[in-house]
N, C-alpha and C positions, 0 to 999 in steps of 0.2 A: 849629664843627667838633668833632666828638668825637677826643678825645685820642688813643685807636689810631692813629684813619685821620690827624689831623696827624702822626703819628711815623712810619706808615707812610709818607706823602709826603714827609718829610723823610729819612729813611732811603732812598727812590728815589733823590733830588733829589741825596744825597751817592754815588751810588752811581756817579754819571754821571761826576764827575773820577776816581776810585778808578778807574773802565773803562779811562781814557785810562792811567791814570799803569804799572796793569799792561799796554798794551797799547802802548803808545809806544817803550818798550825792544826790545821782538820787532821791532817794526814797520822801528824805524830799523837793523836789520840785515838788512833787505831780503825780512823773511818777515810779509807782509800778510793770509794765512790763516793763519800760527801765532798771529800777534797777536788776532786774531779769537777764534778758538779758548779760548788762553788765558784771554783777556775774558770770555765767554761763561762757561767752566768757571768760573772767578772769581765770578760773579754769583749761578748755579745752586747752588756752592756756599754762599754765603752765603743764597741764597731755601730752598733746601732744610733746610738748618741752622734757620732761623727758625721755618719749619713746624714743626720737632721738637720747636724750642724753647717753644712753641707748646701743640701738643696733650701736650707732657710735665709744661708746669704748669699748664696748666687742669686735665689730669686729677688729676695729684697735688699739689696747692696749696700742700701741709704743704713740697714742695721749691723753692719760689718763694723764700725769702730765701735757700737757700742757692745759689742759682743767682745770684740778683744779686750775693750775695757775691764769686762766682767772678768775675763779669763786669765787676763792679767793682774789683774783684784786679787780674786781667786789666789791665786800661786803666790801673790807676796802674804796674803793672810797667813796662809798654810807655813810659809817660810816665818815668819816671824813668831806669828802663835806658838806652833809646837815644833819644826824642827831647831831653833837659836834657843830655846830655854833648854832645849833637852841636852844639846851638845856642849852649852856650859853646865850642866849637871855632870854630867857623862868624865869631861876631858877635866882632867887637873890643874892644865896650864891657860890662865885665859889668854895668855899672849901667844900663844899658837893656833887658838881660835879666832881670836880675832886678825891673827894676821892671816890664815887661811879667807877668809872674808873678804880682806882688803885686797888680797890675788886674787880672788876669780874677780871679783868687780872687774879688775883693773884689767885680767886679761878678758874680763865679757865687754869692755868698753874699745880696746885694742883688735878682736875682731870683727866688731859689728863694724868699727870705723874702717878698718884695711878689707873686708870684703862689703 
């Protein structure tokens, strides 16, 4: 399988809990067409976004790493800001959080290097 269409099927395949988790909150306040909706707009949003993302660096290439930069930005903000303060709120034992941390590192660094 070529690597676009695995990321695009994995990028679907994640898309389907992310549906539920925005549409679950509306839903259980008794509004089964706003949760829909919202869902829906949620998706478009991000298919739409991708598209841009899309024909913006194939046509201008030279802005492909700075776009990763951003997106890569992005995702470690998101990780640091609010999901690490919340899961040491959350967990009781910091040394299972932290050692949870130090495995995915270790195993995201073991297969970026073996594949």
């Amino acid at each position: 399988i070529p690597v676009g269409i695995a990321t695009g099927i994995a990028i679907s395949i994640q898309d389907v809990p992310e549906g539920l988790a925005v549409a679950l909150p509306a839903s259980a306040t008794g509004g089964a067409r706003k949760a829909t909706v919202i869902a829906v707009l949620s998706g478009l949003s991000e298919t739409l976004m991708a598209v841009l993302g899309a024909v913006l660096f194939t046509t201008f290439s030279i802005l492909l790493p700075i776009g990763m930069g951003f997106a890569g930005g992005a995702m470690l903000y998101v990780t640091i800001k609010e999901l690490v303060p919340e899961i040491y709120r959350e967990e009781h034992s910091d040394l299972k959080v932290t050692a949870g941390f130090i495995t995915g590192f270790l195993l995201m660094l073991f297969l970026d290097s073996a594949f």
